[in-house]
C-alpha positions as a Python dict, from the first residue, in 0.01 Angstrom:
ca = {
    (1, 'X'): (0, 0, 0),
    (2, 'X'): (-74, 363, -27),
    (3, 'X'): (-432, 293, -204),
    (4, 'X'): (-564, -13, 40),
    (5, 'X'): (-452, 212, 408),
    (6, 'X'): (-650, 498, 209),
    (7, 'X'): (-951, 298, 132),
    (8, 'X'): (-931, 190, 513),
    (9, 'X'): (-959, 482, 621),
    (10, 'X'): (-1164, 574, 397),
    (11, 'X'): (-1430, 339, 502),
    (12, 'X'): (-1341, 404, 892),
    (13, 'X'): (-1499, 775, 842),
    (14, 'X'): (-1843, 857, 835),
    (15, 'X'): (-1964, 957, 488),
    (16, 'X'): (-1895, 1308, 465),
    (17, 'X'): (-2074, 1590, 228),
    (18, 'X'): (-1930, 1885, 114),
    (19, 'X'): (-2063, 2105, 439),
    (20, 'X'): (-1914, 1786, 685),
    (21, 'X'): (-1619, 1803, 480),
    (22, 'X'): (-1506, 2165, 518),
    (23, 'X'): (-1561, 2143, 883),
    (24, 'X'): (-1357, 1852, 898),
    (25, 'X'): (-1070, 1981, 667),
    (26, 'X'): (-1101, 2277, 925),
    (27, 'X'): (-1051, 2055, 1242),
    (28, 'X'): (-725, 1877, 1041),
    (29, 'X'): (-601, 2201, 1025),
    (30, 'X'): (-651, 2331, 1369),
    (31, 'X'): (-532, 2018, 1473),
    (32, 'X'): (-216, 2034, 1287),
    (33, 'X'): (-138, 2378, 1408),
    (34, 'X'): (-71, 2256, 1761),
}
């Protein structure tokens, strides 16, 4: 279950690099601070 939702998702995001990943990672994180 865990592996197909994650592949979902996965495939719902655009493809992210390592710069597109850190600023995602860093809206997450902001995001999970509220």
């Amino acid at each position: 279950m865990a592996n197909t939702e994650g592949a979902a998702g996965k495939a719902n995001l655009p493809k992210l690099d390592e710069k597109n990943f850190l600023h995602w990672s860093m809206q997450i994180k902001a995001h999970l601070r509220h």
